[in-house]
C-alpha positions as CSV (number, residue, x, y, z in Angstrom):
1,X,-3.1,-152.2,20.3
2,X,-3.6,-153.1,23.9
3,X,0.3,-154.4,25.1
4,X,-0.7,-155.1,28.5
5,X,-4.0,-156.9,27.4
6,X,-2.4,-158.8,24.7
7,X,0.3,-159.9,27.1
8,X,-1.7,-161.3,30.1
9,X,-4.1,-163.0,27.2
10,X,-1.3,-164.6,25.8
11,X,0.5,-165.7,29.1
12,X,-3.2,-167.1,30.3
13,X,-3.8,-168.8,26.6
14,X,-0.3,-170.5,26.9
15,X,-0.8,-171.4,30.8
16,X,-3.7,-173.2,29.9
17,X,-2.5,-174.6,27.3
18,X,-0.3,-176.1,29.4
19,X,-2.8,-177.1,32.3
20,X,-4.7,-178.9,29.9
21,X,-2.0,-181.0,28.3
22,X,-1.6,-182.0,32.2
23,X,2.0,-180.4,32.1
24,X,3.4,-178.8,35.0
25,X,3.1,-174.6,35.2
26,X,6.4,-172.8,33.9
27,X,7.3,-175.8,31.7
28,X,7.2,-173.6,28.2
29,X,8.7,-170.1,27.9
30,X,7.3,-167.6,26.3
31,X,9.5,-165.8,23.3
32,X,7.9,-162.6,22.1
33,X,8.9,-162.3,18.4
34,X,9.5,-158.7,18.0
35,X,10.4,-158.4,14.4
36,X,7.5,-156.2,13.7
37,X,8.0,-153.7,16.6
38,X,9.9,-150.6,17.1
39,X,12.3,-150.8,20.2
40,X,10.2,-148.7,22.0
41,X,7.0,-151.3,21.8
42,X,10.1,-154.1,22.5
43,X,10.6,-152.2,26.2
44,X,7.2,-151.8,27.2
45,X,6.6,-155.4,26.4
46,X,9.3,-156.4,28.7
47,X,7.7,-153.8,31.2
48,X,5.0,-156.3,31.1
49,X,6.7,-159.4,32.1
50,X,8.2,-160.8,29.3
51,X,11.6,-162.5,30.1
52,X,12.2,-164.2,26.7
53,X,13.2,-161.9,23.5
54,X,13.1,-162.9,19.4
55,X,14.6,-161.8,16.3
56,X,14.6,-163.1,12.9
57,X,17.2,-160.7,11.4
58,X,20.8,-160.1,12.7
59,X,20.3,-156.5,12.3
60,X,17.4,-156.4,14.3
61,X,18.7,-158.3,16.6
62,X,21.6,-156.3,17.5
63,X,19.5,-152.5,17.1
64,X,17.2,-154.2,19.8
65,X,20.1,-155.8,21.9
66,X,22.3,-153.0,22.0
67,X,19.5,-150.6,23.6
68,X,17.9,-153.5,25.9
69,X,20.6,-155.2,27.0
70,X,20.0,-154.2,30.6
71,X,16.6,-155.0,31.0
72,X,17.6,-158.7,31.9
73,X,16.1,-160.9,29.5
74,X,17.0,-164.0,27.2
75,X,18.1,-163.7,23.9
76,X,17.0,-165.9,21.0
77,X,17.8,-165.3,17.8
78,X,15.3,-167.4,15.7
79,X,16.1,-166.9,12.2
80,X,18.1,-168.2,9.4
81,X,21.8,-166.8,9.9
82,X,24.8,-166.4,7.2
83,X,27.5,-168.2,8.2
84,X,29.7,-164.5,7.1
85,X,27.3,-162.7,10.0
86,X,28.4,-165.2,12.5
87,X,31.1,-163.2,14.2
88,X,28.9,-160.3,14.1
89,X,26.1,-161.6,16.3
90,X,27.1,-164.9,18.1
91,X,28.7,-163.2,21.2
92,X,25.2,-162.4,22.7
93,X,22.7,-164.5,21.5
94,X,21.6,-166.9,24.6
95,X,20.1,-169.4,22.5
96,X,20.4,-169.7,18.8
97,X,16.8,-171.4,17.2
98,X,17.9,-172.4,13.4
99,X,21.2,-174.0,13.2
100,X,20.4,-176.5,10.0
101,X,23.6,-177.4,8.8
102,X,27.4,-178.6,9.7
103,X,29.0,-175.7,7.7
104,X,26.8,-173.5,10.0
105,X,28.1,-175.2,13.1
106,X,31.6,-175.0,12.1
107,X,32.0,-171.4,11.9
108,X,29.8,-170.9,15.3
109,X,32.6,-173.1,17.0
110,X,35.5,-170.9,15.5
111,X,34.0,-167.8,16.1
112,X,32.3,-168.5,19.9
113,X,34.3,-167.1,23.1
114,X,32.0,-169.0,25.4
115,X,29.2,-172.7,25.4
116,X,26.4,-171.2,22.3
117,X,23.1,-172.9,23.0
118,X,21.6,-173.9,19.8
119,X,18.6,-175.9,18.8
120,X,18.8,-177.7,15.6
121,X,16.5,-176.8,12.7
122,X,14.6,-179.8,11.1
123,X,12.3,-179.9,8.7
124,X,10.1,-182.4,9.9
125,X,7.6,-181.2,6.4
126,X,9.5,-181.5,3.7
127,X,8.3,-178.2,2.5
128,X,11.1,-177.3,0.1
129,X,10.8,-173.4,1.3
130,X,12.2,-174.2,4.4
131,X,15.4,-174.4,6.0
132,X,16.3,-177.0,8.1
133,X,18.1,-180.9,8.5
134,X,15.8,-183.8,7.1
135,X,15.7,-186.1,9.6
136,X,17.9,-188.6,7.6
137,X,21.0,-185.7,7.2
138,X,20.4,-184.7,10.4
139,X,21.1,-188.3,12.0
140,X,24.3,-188.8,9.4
141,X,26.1,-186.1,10.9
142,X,25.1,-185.7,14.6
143,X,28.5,-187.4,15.4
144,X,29.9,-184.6,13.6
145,X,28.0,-181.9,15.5
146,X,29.1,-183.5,18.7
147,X,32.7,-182.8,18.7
148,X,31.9,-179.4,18.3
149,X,32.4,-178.3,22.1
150,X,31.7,-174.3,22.3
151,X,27.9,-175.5,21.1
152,X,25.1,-177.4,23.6
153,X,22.7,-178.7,21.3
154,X,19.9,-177.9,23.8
155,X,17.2,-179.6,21.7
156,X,15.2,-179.4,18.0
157,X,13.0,-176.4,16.4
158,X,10.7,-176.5,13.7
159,X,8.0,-174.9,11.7
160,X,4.7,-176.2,10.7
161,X,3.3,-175.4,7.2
162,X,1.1,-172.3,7.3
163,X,-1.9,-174.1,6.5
164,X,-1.7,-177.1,8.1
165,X,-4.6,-178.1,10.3
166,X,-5.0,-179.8,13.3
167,X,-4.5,-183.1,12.7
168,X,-1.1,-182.5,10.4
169,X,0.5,-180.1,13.6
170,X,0.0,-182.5,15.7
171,X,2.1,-184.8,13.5
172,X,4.8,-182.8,12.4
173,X,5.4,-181.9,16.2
174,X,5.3,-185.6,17.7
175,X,7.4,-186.5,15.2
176,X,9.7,-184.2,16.0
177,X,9.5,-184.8,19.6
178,X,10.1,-188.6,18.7
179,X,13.3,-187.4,17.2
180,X,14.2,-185.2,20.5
181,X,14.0,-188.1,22.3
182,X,15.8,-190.7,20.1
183,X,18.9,-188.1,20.1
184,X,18.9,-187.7,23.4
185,X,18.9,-191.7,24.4
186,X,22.4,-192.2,22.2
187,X,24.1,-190.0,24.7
188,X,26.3,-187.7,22.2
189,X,28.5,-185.3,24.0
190,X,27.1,-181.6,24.3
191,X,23.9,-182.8,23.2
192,X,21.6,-182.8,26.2
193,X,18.3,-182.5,23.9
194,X,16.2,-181.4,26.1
195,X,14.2,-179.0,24.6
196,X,12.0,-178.1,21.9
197,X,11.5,-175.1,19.6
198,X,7.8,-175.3,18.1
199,X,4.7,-173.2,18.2
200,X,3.9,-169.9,16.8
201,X,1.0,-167.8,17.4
202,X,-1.1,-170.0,15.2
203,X,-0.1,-173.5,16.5
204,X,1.5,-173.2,19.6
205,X,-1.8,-175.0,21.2
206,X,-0.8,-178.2,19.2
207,X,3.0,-177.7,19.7
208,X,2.4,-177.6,23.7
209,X,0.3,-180.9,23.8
210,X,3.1,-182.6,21.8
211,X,6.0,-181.3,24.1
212,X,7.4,-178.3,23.1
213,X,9.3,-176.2,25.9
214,X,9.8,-173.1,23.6
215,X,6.8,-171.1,21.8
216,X,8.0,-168.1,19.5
217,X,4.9,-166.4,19.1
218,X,4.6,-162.2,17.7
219,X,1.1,-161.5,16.2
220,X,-0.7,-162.5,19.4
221,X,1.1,-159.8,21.0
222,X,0.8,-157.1,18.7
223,X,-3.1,-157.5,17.3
């Protein structure tokens, strides 16, 4: 494994990526997923330029926080979270990728000192392994979500099935860009929508042409 290699291939992939979609440069961040890496291979990745951290787990989240916490990055914690680990790992996550449901958002607004930035999950698929809002729940209770005032709802993550091909990526992902943009036209308080949380290593190609402003990619880092 090459770090520095991988790195500046990645960063190149996703800038032209970006150039071809006729976006402007530094208008998607880069998350390195790092749930497969030692803390070690987490600090020489941020050697490299990396300014944007990911975890899945809470445990791994805070092992890796705790001993990089000065090295000046963005936190994102990615995966699914227990509404009991909450309190545990809320006070320094910078952006939280997979809040999918009220109950979820409730605790995070008793147990948050300061404004969390969460996306909200959706599960634009329907595939019944993931988590996430349908988009029908998801528009039910957004009135809900807005009176909760220690959350911004900084805009909507999803997941693309595995084997989906071109032409089903680009669908799940405009459709959910269609639904960032609906939101954010009705205004609700705390919910400035103006992000999007889509694109792994696989797909992040697709997910750039239809928007996204977030890419959580690991394997491309770590071949």
């Amino acid at each position: 494994m090459d770090l520095k290699e991988n790195t500046n291939q990645v960063f190149q992939q996703v800038t032209k990526a970006i150039q071809e979609t006729g976006r402007e440069d530094g208008s998607v961040s880069v998350i390195a997923v790092t749930k497969y890496v030692d803390i070690v291979t987490a600090a020489n990745l941020i050697d490299q330029g990396v300014k944007h951290i990911g975890e899945n787990r809470v445990d791994k989240f805070l092992e890796k926080y705790h001993a990089l916490s000065d090295k000046g990055v963005t936190w994102h914690l990615i995966g699914s979270l227990q509404r009991r680990k909450v309190k545990d790992v809320i006070p320094f996550v910078d952006y939280f990728h997979a809040l999918d449901s009220l109950k979820l958002a409730q605790e995070i607004q008793k147990r948050a000192d300061r404004t969390v930035k969460c996306f909200l999950q959706v599960n634009i698929s329907g595939e019944e392994s993931k988590h996430g809002f349908s988009k029908e729940e998801l528009l039910t209770v957004l009135p809900d979500l807005s009176s909760l005032d220690q959350i911004e709802y900084v805009g909507l993550m999803t997941m693309a099935p595995f084997e989906a091909q071109t032409e089903e990526l680009q669908k799940i992902f405009k459709e959910t860009q269609e639904l960032q943009q609906y939101i954010r036209e009705q205004q609700f308080p705390n919910m400035p929508m103006t992000e999007l949380s889509m694109g792994m290593s696989r797909d992040y190609k697709e997910a750039i042409q239809c928007g996204s402003t977030f890419v959580r990619i690991g394997t491309a880092f770590f071949k």
